[in-house]
N, C-alpha and C positions, 0 to 999 in steps of 0.2 A: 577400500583402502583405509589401510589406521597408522597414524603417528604414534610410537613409541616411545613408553615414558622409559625411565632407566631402574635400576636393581633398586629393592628395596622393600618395606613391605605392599602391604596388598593395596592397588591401588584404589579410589572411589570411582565408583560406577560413572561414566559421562552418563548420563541418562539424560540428559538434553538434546532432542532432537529439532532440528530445523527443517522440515522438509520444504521445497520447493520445484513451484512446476516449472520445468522448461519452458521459457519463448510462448507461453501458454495459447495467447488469444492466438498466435500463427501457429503454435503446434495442433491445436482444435482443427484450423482452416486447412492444415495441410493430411490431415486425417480425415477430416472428412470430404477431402478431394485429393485423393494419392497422385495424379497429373502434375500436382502442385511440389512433389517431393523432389528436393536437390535442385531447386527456385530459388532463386532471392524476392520470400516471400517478404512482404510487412502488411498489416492492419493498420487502417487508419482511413484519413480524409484525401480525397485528391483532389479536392481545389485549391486555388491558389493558394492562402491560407494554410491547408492540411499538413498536418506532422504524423509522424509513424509511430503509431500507438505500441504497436510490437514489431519485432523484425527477427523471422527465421535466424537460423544458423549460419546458412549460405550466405542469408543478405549482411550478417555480421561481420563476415569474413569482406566484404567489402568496404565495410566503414561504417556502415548504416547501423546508428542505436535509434532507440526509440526517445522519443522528445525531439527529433531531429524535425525541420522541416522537409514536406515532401519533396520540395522542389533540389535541396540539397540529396535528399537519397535519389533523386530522380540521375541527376549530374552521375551521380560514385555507381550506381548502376542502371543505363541504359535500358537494358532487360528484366525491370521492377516488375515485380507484381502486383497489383495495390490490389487488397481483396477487401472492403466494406465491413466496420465492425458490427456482431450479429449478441450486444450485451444482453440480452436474456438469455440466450442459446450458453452463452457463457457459465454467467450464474448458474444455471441449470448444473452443467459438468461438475462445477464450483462444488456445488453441494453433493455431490455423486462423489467426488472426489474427501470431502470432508466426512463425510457417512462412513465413505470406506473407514478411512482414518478410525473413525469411532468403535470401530467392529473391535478394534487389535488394541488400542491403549486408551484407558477412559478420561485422561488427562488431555485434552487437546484446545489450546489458544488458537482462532484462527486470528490470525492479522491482516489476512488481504482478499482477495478471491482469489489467489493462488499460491498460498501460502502460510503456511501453520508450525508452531511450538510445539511439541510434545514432552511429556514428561514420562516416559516410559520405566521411570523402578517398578512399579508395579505390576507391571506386566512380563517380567522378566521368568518369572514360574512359570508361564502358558507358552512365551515365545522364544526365550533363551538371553542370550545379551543383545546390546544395544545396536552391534552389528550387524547381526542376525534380524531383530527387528527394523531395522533399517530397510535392509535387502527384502524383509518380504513385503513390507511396505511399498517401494520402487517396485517388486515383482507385479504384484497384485494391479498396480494402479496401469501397467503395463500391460498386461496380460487382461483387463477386466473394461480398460477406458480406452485403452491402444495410446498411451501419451507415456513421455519422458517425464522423471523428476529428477533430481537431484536433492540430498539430505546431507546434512554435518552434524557432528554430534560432540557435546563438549560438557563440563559440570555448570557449564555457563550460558545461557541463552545467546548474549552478544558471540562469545567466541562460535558456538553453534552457529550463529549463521553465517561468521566468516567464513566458517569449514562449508559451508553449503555452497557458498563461493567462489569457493577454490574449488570446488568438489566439480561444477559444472563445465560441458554441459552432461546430460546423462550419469553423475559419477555419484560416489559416495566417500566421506572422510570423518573419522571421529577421532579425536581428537583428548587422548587420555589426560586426566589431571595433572601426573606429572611432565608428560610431555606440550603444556597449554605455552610455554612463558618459551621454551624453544623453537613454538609453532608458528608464534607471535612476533619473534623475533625479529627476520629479516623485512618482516610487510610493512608497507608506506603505513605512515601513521593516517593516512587517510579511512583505512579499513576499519579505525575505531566511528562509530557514532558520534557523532556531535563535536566532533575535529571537520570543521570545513574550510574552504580557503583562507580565512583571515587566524583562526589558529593555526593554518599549517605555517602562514608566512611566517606569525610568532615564533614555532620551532624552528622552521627554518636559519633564523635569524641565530638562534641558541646553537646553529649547527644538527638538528632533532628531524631526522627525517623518515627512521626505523620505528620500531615500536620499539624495539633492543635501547636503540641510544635516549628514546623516552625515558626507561625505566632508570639511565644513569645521569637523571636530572635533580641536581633537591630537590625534593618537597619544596619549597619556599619558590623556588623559578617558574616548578611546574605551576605553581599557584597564579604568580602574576602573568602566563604564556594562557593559561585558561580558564579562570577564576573560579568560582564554586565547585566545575565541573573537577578540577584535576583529581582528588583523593580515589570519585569513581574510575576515572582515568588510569589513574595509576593501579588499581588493582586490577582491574581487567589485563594492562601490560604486565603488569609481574606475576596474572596467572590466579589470583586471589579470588578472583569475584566468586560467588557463588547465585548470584540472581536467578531465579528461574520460571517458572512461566507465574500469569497474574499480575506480576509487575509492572509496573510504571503506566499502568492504565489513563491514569488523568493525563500522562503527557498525548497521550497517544488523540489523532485527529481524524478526520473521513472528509471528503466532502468530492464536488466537482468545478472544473472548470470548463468553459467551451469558451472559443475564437469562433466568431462568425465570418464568412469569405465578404460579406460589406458589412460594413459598419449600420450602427443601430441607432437613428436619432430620432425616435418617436421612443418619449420616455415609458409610456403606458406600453410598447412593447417592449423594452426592458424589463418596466417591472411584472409584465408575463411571464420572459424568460426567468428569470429570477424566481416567481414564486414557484416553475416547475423544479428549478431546481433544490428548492428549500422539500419540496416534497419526496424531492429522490434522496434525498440527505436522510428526509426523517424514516424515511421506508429501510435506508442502509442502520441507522442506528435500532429502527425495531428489529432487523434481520439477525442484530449483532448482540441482541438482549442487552443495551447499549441506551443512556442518556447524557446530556449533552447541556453543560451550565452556558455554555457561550457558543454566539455563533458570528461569524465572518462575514463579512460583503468583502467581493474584490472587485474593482472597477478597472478598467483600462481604455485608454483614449489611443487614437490612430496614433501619435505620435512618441507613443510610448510610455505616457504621461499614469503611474499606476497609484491608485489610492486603495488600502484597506482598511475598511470600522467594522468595527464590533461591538455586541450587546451582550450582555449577562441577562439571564433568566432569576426570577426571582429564586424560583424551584429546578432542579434538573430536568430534561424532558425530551420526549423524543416522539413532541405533537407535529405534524406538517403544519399545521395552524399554525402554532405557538412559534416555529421558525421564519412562517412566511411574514408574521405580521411582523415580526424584527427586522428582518432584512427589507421590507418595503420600506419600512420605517426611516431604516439608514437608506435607501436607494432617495427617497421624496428630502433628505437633507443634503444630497450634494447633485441633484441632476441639475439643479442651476447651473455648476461648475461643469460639469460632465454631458458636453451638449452631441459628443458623437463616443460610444460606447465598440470599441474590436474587440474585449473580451470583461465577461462576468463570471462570478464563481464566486460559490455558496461552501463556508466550509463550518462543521461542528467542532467544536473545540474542549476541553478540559471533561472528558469521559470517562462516565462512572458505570457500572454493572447496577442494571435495572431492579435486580431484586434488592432489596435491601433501603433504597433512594426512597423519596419521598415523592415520588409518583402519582401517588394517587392522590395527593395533597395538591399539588400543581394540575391535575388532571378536573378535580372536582372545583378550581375555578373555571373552569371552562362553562360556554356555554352547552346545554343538554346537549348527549350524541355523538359530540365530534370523536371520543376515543372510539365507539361502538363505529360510528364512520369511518374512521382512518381503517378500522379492522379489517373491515369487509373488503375495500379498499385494496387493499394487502392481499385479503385471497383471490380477490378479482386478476390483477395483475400477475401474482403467483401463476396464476390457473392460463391466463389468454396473454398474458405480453406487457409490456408498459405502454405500449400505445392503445390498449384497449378501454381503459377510464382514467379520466382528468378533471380535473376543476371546470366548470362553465369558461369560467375568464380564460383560461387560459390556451381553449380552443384555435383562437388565430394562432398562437403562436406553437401547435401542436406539431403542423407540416412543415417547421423551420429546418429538421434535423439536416438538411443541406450542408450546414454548416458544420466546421471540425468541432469537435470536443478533446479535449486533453485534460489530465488531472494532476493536481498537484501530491506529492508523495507528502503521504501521511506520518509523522514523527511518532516512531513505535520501538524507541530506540534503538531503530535500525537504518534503515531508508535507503529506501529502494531500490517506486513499486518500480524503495527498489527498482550487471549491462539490464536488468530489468528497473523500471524508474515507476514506484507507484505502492499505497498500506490503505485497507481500512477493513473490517470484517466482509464489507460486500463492495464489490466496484463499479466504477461510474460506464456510463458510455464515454468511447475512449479513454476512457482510463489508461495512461502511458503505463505500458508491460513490458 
């Protein structure tokens, strides 16, 4: 499907593509169990605790998104399927699915584990236009993996992935330069990036609920409705932007969260959980050729009670070490306060591309090995599973996975990963999909 621009001369190439998998973690599960087709499937945890990491098609049409708790998708469908997330098995596709990619356009951002930018003008002499590479893209991943995707295509990255949006589920939409600012038009201003409830209320207030009636704001209103951000705002509404893949990297986040089904008041197991997860963080940022100037602690108490700190890194870094000793760091400054723990989560923040950083500066304070460690490390897990090597310490706390995991959506000026809730180049267990 393509939106059309109007007469005039020749238009510019959208050569932005956004592809995206369908429903990913449940479209895996129900492929590779066909019983499971025209189910209201979801991925996720089913204890008490458990939320739906992904939720089929079927389970869609019911009500059920992912970030949901279980017990709520349980209610809206009786006849749930709850199928156990299998994140290596994931990853794995992940990368099968990115490879593909790799074959057809040599431009590729991935931003999530189910989902990638592409830059396709250059590839337009081997495959044709941007529709065309689209379609054989969707054919391929179809025909070679057995999964749905969905792609939009625009001069714009943000517009591309609205078109990917609309596009879903199974569909395709590109989205020509002249035709951006009419495409834009009627959709909730919620479809922009970084317009979330409390700028919607502001335009609201203005009367601004379109992307259309956005664009018939001054300059000067639209400034105080959404400060710094409005100029990007505005041109994105009026079709302007030209952003395309590489951008805004440093905004852009990873990490994970998990909700445990009881709460956690022995601090040393805490700070277990926590250091596995500083290592699954740093294992996502080496995957992503990816380092990390700041990293996150998030704490949360049974009562809702939520606190986040954060450290900067002298040097950028993407050591397990160098994250675990931070976040222990901040964990041993608030467990006084923090005497029963429902959920923790480790996230990397302000993300730079590993070549170029000062890496090996920050790596050479280290003590001897740890890089050459984390390496090996890395293939170990690659090769046999995450459950296969871990830290000594963190042994008791290896047979926890009982408990739910969910992930917070990574700001890749999009979000979300993304009806799918969830960004980072590699994703978490239960990572919300």
């Amino acid at each position: 499907m393509s939106v059309r621009g109007g007469a005039g001369p020749p238009e510019e190439v959208p050569g932005i593509l956004h592809l995206d998998m369908d429903a990913f973690f449940a479209s895996v599960e129900v492929r590779d169990d066909p019983s499971l087709r025209g189910l209201p499937v979801v991925v996720g945890g089913a204890g008490a605790r458990g939320v739906v990491a992904a939720a089929s098609y079927p389970a869609r049409t019911r009500g059920i998104r992912s970030a949901m708790p279980m017990a709520t998708a349980r209610r809206l469908a009786p006849d749930l399927v709850i199928v156990p997330p299998r994140i290596d098995h994931y990853r794995r596709i992940s990368a099968r699915v990115m490879e593909l990619l790799g074959t057809v356009v040599a431009d590729v951002e991935q931003i999530s584990v189910d989902e990638a930018f592409l830059d396709v003008r250059g590839a337009r002499r081997l495959f044709g236009e941007p529709e065309q590479i689209a379609d054989l893209l969707r054919t391929r991943i179809r025909e070679e993996l057995a999964l749905p995707s969905s792609v939009g295509g625009s001069v714009s990255r943000a517009v591309a992935k609205i078109a990917s949006a609309r596009a879903k589920p199974d569909g395709m939409l590109i989205v020509p330069a002249a035709g951006t600012a009419a495409f834009l038009a009627p959709l909730p201003v919620s479809v922009i990036s970084g317009i979330g409830p409390k700028a919607q209320a502001s335009l609201e207030r203005l009367g601004v609920r379109t992307v259309g009636q956005l664009r018939e704001i001054p300059p000067a209103t639209l400034a105080r409705a959404l400060g710094p951000r409005a100029p990007e705002v505005r041109a994105l509404a009026d079709g302007s932007d030209r952003t395309g893949l590489g951008h805004r990297t440093r905004d852009r986040s990873l990490g994970t969260e998990r909700t445990w089904d009881e709460d956690l008041t022995d601090a040393e197991e805490v700070r277990r959980r926590i250091t596995i997860m500083a290592d699954d963080v740093a294992r996502q940022l080496r995957r992503g050729e990816l380092t990390a100037r700041t990293v996150v602690l998030k704490l949360r108490a049974p009562d809702g009670t939520t606190i986040t700190r954060s450290s900067t890194f002298d040097h950028p870094t993407a050591s397990g070490e160098r994250l675990r000793e931070h976040v222990v760091s901040l964990w041993e400054r608030e467990r006084g306060t923090m005497r029963r723990v429902r959920l923790a989560g480790v996230r990397a923040t302000h993300l730079e591309p590993s070549a170029g950083s000062p890496v090996q500066s920050e790596l050479s304070a280290r003590p001897a090995g740890w890089h050459d460690l984390e390496a090996a490390m890395d293939r170990a897990v690659d090769r046999f599973g995450s459950r296969s090597l871990g830290r000594g310490s963190t042994l008791e706390a290896s047979a926890d996975e009982a408990g739910r995991t969910a992930r917070t959506p990574a700001d890749d000026g999009s979000r979300r990963l993304d009806g799918d809730a969830f960004r980072g180049p590699a994703e978490e267990p239960g990572t919300t999909r």
